[in-house]
N, C-alpha and C positions, 0 to 999 in steps of 0.2 A: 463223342466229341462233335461239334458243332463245324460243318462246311466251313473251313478259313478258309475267303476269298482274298487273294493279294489286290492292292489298290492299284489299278492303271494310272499310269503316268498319262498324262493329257499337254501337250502343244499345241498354242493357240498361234499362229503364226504369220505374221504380213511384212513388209519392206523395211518398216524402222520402227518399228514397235513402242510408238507411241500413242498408239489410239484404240484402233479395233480389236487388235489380241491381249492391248492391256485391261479392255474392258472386261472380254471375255475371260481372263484372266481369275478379274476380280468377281466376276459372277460365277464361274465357276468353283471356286471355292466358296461362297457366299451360298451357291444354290445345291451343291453336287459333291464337296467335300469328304463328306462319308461311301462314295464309289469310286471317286478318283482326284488323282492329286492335278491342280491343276498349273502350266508355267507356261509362260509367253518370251517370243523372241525374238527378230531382226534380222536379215540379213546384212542389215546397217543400224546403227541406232541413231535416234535422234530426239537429245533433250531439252528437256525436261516432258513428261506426259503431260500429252496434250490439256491444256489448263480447262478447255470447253467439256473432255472429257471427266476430268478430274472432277469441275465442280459439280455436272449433272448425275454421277455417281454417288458423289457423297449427298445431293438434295434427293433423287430417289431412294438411294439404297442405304443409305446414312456409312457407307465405304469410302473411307480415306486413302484412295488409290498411292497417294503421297507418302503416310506412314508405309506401307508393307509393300509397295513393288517401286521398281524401277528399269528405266529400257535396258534388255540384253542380246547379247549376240546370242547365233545358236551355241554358239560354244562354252555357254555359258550355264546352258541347262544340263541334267542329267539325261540318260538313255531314255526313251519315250516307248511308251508301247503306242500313242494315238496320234497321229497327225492333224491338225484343223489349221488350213487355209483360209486367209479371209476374203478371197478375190484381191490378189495382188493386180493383177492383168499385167504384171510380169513375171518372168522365170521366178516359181517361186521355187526353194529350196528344196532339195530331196534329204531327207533324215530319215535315216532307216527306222521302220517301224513295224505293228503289222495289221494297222487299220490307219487308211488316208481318207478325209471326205474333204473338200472347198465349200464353203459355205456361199460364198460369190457376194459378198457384202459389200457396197459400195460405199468410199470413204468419206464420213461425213466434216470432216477437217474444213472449218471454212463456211460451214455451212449453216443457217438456223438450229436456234435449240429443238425446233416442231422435227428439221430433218436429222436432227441428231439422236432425239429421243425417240424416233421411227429405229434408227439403227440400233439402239439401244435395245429397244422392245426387239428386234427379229433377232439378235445378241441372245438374248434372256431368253426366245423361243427356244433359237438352235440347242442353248445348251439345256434346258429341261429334256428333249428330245433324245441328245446324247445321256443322257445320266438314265433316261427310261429306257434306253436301246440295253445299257450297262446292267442292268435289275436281275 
């Protein structure tokens, strides 16, 4: 019989989770899917996801963040084995887990599509990095 690896649960997580851990969210399952499952979440939520997110997602990645996710509290996901912070630069949450890293991402909310699709690329880095740590 063939090594059965269980899929890690993965949390992508920042303040109202509508931007940065919904991205990572959807790249995460776009990019990593077959290592680990991926969910995003809030300490607050605040909707609808972000529209600048939404659309540059679906013109790079052709991901319809709108059909398949939407903002949740943590209490909203299952048990996680991974933590991922996105640089809240507040208290962010503690969820028991047994791998935490911050990524320190700064919110592009508000910002040019040039500084948004910057966050989006160092998004898309982190989590190939994760999914190659994962192998």
């Amino acid at each position: 019989m063939g090594n059965i690896r269980t899929m890690k649960k993965t949390a992508f997580i920042c303040v109202h989770n509508s931007c940065r851990s919904q991205i990572a969210e959807a790249l995460g399952k776009h990019l990593a899917s077959d290592l680990f499952e991926s969910y995003s979440a809030g300490t607050e939520t605040e909707r609808p996801i972000n529209p600048d997110a939404v659309r540059l997602i679906k013109d790079v990645y052709g991901i319809d963040m709108e059909l398949t996710q939407a903002p949740k509290l943590l209490g909203d996901i299952p048990p996680v084995d991974i933590v991922i912070t996105m640089g809240c630069n507040v208290q962010c949450p503690n969820l028991p887990c047994c791998h935490r890293e911050d990524w320190g991402l700064e919110d592009p909310t508000g910002k040019s599509d040039d500084e948004f699709l910057k966050i989006i690329k160092r998004i898309e880095e982190k989590v190939l990095e994760l999914r190659e740590s994962l192998q």
